[in-house]
Each structure stands twice: as structure tokens, then as C-alpha cells.
C-alpha positions in Angstrom: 142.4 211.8 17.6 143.0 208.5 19.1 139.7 207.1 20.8 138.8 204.7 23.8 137.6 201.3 22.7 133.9 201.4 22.9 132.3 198.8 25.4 130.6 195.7 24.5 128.7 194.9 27.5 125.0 193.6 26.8 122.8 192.3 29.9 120.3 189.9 28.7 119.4 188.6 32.0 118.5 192.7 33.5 117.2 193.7 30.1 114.9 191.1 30.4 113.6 191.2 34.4 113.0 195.0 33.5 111.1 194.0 30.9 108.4 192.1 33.2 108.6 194.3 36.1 107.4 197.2 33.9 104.4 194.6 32.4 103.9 193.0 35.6 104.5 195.0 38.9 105.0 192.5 42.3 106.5 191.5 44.4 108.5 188.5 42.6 109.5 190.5 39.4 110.4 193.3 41.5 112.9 190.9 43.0 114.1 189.0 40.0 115.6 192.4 38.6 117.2 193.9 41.8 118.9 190.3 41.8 119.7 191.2 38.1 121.1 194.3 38.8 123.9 193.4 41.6 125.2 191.2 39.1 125.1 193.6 36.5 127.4 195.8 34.5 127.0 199.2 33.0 128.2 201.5 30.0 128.2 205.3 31.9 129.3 208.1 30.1 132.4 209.7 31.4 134.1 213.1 30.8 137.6 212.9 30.9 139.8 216.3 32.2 142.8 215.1 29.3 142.8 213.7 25.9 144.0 210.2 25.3 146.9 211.8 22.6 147.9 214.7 24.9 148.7 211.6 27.8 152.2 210.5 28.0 153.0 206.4 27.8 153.6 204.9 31.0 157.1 202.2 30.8 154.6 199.9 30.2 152.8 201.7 27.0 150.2 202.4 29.1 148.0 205.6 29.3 147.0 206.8 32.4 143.5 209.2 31.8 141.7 211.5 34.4 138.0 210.9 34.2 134.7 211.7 35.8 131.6 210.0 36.0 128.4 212.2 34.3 125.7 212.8 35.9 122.0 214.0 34.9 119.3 216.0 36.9 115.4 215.5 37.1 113.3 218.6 36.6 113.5 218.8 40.8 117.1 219.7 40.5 118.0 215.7 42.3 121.2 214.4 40.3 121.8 211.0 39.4 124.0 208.6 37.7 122.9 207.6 34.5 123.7 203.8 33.9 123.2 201.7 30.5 122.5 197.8 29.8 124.3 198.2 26.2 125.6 200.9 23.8 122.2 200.8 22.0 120.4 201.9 25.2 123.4 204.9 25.6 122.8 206.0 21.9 119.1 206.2 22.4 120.0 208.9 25.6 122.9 210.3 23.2 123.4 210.0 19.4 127.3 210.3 20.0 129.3 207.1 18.7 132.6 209.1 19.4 131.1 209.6 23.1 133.4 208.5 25.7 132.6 206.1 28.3 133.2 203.1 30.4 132.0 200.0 32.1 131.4 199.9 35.6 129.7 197.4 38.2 126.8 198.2 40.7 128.8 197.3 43.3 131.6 200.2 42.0 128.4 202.5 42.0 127.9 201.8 45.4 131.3 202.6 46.5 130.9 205.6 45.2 127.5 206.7 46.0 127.4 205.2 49.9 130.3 205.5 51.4 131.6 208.8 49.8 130.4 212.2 50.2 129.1 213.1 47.0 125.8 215.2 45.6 124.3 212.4 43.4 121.2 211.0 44.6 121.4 207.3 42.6 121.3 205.5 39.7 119.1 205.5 36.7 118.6 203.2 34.4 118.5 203.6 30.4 116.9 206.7 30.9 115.8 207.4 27.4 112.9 204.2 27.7 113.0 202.3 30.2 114.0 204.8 33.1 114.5 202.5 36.0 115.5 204.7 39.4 117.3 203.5 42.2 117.4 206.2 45.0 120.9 205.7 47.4 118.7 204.1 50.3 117.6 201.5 48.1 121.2 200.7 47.0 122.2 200.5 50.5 119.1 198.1 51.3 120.4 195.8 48.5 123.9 196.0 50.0 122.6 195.6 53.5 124.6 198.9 54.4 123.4 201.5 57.0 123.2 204.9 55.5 123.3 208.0 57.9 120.2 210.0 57.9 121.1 212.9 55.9 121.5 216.3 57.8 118.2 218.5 57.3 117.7 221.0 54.9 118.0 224.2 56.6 117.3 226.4 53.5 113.6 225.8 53.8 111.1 225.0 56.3 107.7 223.8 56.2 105.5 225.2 59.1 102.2 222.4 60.1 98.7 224.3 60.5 95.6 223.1 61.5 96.3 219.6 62.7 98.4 218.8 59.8 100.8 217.4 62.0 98.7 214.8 64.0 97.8 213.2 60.7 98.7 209.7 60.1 97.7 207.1 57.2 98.5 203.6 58.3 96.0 201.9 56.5 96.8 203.9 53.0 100.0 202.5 53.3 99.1 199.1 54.4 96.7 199.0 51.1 99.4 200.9 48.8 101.6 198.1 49.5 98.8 195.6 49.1 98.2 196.6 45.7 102.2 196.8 44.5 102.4 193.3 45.7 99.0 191.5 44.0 98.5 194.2 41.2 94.7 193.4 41.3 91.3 195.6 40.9 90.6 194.1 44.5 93.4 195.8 46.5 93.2 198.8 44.0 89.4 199.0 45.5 90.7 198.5 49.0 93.4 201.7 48.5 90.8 204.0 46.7 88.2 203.4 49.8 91.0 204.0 52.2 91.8 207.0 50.3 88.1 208.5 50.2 88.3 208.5 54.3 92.1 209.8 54.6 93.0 213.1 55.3 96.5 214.1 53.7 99.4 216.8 54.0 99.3 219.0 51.1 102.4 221.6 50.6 101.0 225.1 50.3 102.5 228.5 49.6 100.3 230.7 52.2 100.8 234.2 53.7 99.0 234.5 56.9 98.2 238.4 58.0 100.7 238.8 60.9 98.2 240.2 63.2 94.6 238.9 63.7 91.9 239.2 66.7 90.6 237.1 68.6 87.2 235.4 67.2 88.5 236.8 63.9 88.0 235.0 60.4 91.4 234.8 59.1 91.5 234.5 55.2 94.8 233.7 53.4 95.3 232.6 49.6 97.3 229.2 49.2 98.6 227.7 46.6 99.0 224.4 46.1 102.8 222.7 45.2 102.6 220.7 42.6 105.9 218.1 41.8 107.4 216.8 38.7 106.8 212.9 38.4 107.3 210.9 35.2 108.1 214.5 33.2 104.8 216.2 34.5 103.3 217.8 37.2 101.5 215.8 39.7 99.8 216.8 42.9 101.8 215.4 45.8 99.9 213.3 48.5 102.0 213.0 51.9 100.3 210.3 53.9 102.1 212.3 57.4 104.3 215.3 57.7 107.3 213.8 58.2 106.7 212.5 54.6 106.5 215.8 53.5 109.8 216.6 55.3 111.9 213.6 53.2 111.4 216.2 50.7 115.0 217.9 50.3 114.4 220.3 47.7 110.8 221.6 49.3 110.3 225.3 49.1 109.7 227.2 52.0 106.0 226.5 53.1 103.1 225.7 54.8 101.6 221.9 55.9 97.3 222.1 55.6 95.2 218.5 55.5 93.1 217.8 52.8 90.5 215.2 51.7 90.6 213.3 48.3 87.5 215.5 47.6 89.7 218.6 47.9 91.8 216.9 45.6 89.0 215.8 42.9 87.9 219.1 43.1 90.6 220.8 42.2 91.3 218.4 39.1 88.3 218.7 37.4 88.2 222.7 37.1 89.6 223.1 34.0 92.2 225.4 34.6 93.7 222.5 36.2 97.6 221.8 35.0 97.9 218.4 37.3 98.5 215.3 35.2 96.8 213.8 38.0 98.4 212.9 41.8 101.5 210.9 43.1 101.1 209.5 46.7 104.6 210.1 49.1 106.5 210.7 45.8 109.8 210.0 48.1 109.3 206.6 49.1 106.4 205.2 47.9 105.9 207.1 44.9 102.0 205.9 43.5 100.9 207.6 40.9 97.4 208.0 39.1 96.4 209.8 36.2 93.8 212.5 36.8 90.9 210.3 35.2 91.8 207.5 37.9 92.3 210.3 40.9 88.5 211.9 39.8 87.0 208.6 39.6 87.9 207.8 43.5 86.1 210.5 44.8 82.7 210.0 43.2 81.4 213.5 41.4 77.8 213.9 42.7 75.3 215.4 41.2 71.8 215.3 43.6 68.9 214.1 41.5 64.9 213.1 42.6 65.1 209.0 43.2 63.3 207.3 40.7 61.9 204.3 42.6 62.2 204.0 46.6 63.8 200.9 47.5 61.5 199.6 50.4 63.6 196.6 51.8 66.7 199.0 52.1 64.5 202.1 53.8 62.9 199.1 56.0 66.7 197.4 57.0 68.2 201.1 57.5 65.0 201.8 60.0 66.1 198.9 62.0 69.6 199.8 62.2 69.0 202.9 63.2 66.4 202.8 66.1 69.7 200.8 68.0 72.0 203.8 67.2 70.5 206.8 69.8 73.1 209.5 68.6 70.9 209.1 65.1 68.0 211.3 65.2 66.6 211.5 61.8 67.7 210.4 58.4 66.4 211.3 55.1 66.9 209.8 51.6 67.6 211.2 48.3 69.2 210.3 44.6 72.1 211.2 43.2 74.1 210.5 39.6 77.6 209.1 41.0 80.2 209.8 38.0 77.5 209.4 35.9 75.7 205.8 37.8 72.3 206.5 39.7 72.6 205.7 43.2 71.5 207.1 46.9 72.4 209.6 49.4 71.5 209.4 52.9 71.5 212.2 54.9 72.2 211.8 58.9 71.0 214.1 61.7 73.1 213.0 64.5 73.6 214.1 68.2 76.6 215.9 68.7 78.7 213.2 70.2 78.3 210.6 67.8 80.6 208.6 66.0 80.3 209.9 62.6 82.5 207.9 60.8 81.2 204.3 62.3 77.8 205.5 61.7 78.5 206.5 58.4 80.3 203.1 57.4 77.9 201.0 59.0 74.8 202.6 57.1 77.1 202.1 53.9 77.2 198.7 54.2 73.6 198.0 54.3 73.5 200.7 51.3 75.8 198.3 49.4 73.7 195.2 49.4 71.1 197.0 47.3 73.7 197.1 44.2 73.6 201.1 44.0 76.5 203.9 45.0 75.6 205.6 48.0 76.9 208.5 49.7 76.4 209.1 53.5 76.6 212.7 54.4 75.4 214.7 57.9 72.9 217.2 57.6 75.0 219.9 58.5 77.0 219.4 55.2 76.8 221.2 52.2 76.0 217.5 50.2 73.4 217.1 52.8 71.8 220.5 52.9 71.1 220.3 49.0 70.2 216.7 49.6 67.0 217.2 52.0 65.6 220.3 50.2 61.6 219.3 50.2 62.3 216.4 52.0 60.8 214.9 54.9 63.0 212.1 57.0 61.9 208.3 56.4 63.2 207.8 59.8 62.7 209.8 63.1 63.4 208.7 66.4 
């Protein structure tokens, strides 16, 4: 059987940008390979509709073949065009030498992908290693093209209950792009506090009984969605609903918040199948193992303090008689992922701010080098917490 001459293109310049933007995420490198990329040609497998001998020669010995363009699918069921730097990169995603295949430009991929109606959701490339993905928006942000917003998916729905649909997450975002830019423990810190105070969207299968009284306690059993990320199965964190919504493939369900304690929670039992959770796997797509997701919600285990740190009790006593909404506080130990540290445990008048309170008492907390946790009294944490305990501050 007479074969198609096999390609020859290498692409030392992309090979290489990939090469630092997997090392060293920012920013610049980030840039320095999409710039690599427009300029770049690919080896994509094909699948041709006739064989090269059953083609008749043209006047001008030519052969004129119908072809197709291959495409792959995630584990989500999303399709996308698979695209190689050289024909060692294509053997490592197919040990075919007799494969057939040919060479085609990024800008010839965005012709076909952007301004034609077709079911593939982008490019990906040398998916056997170094699995770089670009989604179609991104290809027509390089290109500076408009894309239509693509109709809705009215084969699901996804119904918002209790207030998930008021939540937003400005600063989450504002720190997740912080740390893609810089790359540093600082703006890591910065996202992970953000992240303790969020509230998220969480994807839940839920039946809710039909019917239910007034006054009555309604009790339903939810599931949580996970999604497949990297080859396993993260727990999705959508910083709003309409996140939630760029999901096309969704399943029919319902839209709940929940707090990176929830989270935590739910990765340490051990029945847990999460690899850990992904953070608006759509657009921003920020992943973290389960160790890393655990460790942002410190795991804390009350314990009796060892030594009572007078200067802090003396500084918090001084804050505090200038805050009237706080009416007592009491002070307790606790074992924070395994460090000692404090808990301090707020009565407050029902109109206070919580959440200032809370972060302002923190703050004095952190100049005494130990974790500490600020919880109300009303709380589960802060019902264990004052057990036995009288308040080292009334007012």
C-alpha cells in the first residue's frame, strides 16, 4: 500500500517555552509560549475516507485524498483536537509509524475551530506528556476574534437553593490571579485566607420532598459532583453560579454554598475518593491536591492551654471594652493540624459584625506567633471550647 510521506516538523522554540511554563508558572512564560504557539506548526492525525492507491491521478500526477481531522475526548465527554510539536511526541500518544497524518498551522486550527460550526472544544497539546489545553475562547483571545456566547444547554438545569445565588468571590479571584502571576508562598497565603472566609457553589444531586409545612424541618440527602481534572476526580469550587453554569456538560442539579470547612471535612473521612479540589475548573481551573486543600482549613482539635499568655489576654481586654456588641470572651487551646495554638470564643450581641470582630481579634492573636481560631459561642467549636471555662473578659 502506498503511504503519505511522514512529516518532519520539529518546534524547538514551543517545545522549549512549554518546557518553562510547566517549571515556572507566570505571567511572562505564560506569554512566551502562546507567542510560540501562533507561530507554530503541528503533526495531527488524520483519518482519510479513501486510500491513497484506490485514488485516481489528477493530469498533473496528482492525488486528490478526502481526509478528516481526529479528534479525542476528556473523561467529561468535551472533544478536542489533538496537536503534536514532532512525530516523537505523536508516537508517544500512538505507537503507529504507518499512522496517517498531516501538518497544519494554528492559525488553520482556528479557521476551523472559530468560525465554523463544529463540536470540538480546542486544541491539545502532546497529550501523552506534556498536555497543554487550549479551550476555543482562548484561541479567539490570541486571535483577537469575538466568539458568540454559545446557546445554553437546555438538557440540564441547575436550580440555586439557599442563597447560592447571591454568592460572589471577588477577592478569591483577585488572589487566584495573584498567585498565577508571582507563583510565591506569599500570594498562596493570601488565596488560602481568602478561601477560609469564602463561601462557594457546590453542584449537588438533591431530592427535596415535594410537599413540606410550614415551620417544618426539611431533610434531603445530597450528593456532592465531583469532576474529572488531570485524570482524577476533583471536587469542583465555583466561586458564583454563573460559574457553575459555564459548565456545558453539568447534570441536572441543585446549587447549595459551602465553606472550605465543609470541604476539608469531607476530604479527610476516609471514604473520600476526591484527589483533592479544582477552583472554577472552566476558566480558572486551580487545583490542589487533597493534603494542600486539608491544610487551608486548619483541623482542630480543643486541648487545655498550657501557659496563658498575659500580654495577649491584657491587649484583647483593651480591644474589646471599645467594641459594645462584644459581651464576653473566653480563651481556650487547641492543636491546629498538629501546631498548639488558641481559640477565642466570642459572645456577641445579636447585631454585631461578626466577621470584622472576628478579624480584628485575629490580628492581635497573630502577633503572639500562635494559630488561633475565632469562633462565636453559639458554635459548635465554641460550645466544646468554653466547657468549664469562665470568660477572661466581661463587659
Amino acid at each position: 500500500m502506498a503511504q503519505l510521506k511522514k512529516p518532519t516538523i520539529k518546534n524547538p522554540t514551543l517545545v522549549a517555552a512549554m518546557a518553562e511554563f510547566k517549571q515556572q508558572q507566570n505571567k511572562q512564560t505564560e506569554q512566551a509560549m502562546l507567542d510560540a504557539i501562533k507561530e507554530a506548526s503541528f503533526i495531527a492525525p488524520i483519518s482519510l475516507r479513501t486510500s491513497l492507491d484506490e485514488v485516481e491521478p489528477d493530469e498533473n500526477g496528482q492525488r486528490q485524498l478526502q481526509a478528516s481531522l481526529m479528534a479525542v475526548s476528556n473523561k467529561d465527554g468535551a472533544k478536542f483536537f489533538p496537536a503534536f510539536t514532532d512525530w516523537l511526541e505523536f508516537l508517544k500518544w500512538k505507537n503507529d509509524p504507518e499512522a496517517e497524518t498531516m501538518v497544519i498551522t494554528f492559525d488553520q486550527y482556528c479557521d476551523l475551530l472559530l468560525k465554523q460550526n463544529i463540536d470540538i472544544r480546542g486544541i491539545v497539546i502532546n497529550p501523552a506528556e506534556t498536555n497543554i489545553v487550549l479551550q476555543r475562547n482562548k484561541m479567539a483571545e490570541m486571535k483577537g476574534i469575538q466568539l458568540n456566547q454559545p446557546q445554553a444547554n437546555t438538557n440540564h438545569s441547575i436550580t440555586a437553593l439557599f442563597g447560592a445565588e447571591k454568592i460572589t468571590n471577588s477577592e478569591i479571584i483577585i488572589a487566584a490571579n495573584k498567585l498565577k502571576e508571582e507563583n510565591s508562598m506569599k500570594a498562596q497565603n493570601e488565596l488560602f485566607e481568602a478561601m477560609r472566609k469564602a463561601r462557594f457553589v457546590a453542584p449537588v444531586l438533591m431530592e427535596l420532598p415535594k410537599t413540606a409545612k410550614a415551620g417544618e424541618k426539611v431533610s434531603a440527602q445530597a450528593e456532592f459532583i465531583m469532576i474529572n481534572h488531570d485524570d482524577k476526580k476533583y471536587m469542583p469550587l465555583f466561586t458564583s453560579l454563573p460559574e457553575l453554569q459555564k459548565w456545558v456538560g453539568a447534570p441536572s442539579c441543585k446549587a447549595v454554598p459551602m465553606t472550605m470547612a465543609n470541604y476539608t471535612a469531607m476530604l479527610s473521612d476516609q471514604r473520600s475518593t476526591a484527589a483533592g479540589i479544582v477552583l472554577d475548573p472552566f476558566t480558572m481551573g486551580l487545583s490542589f491536591s487533597k493534603e494542600q486543600a486539608i491544610a487551608i482549613q486548619p483541623q482542630l482539635v480543643i486541648q487545655d492551654l498550657k501557659n496563658i499568655p498575659m500580654d495577649m489576654v491584657s491587649e484583647l481586654k483593651d480591644h474589646f471594652a471599645d467594641i459594645p456588641e462584644v459581651k464576653t470572651a473566653y480563651l481556650n487551646g487547641v492543636k491546629a493540624n498538629g501546631t498548639d495554638g488558641y481559640v477565642i470564643v466570642l459572645d456577641l450581641a445579636p447585631n454585631a459584625d461578626i466577621r470584622t470582630i472576628a478579624d480584628t481579634t485575629a490580628e492581635i492573636a497573630k502577633k503572639y506567633n500562635s494559630p488561633c481560631a475565632v469562633a462565636p459561642v453559639n458554635s459548635p467549636l465554641g460550645q466544646k471550647a468554653i466547657e468549664g471555662k469562665v470568660p477572661f473578659y466581661e463587659a
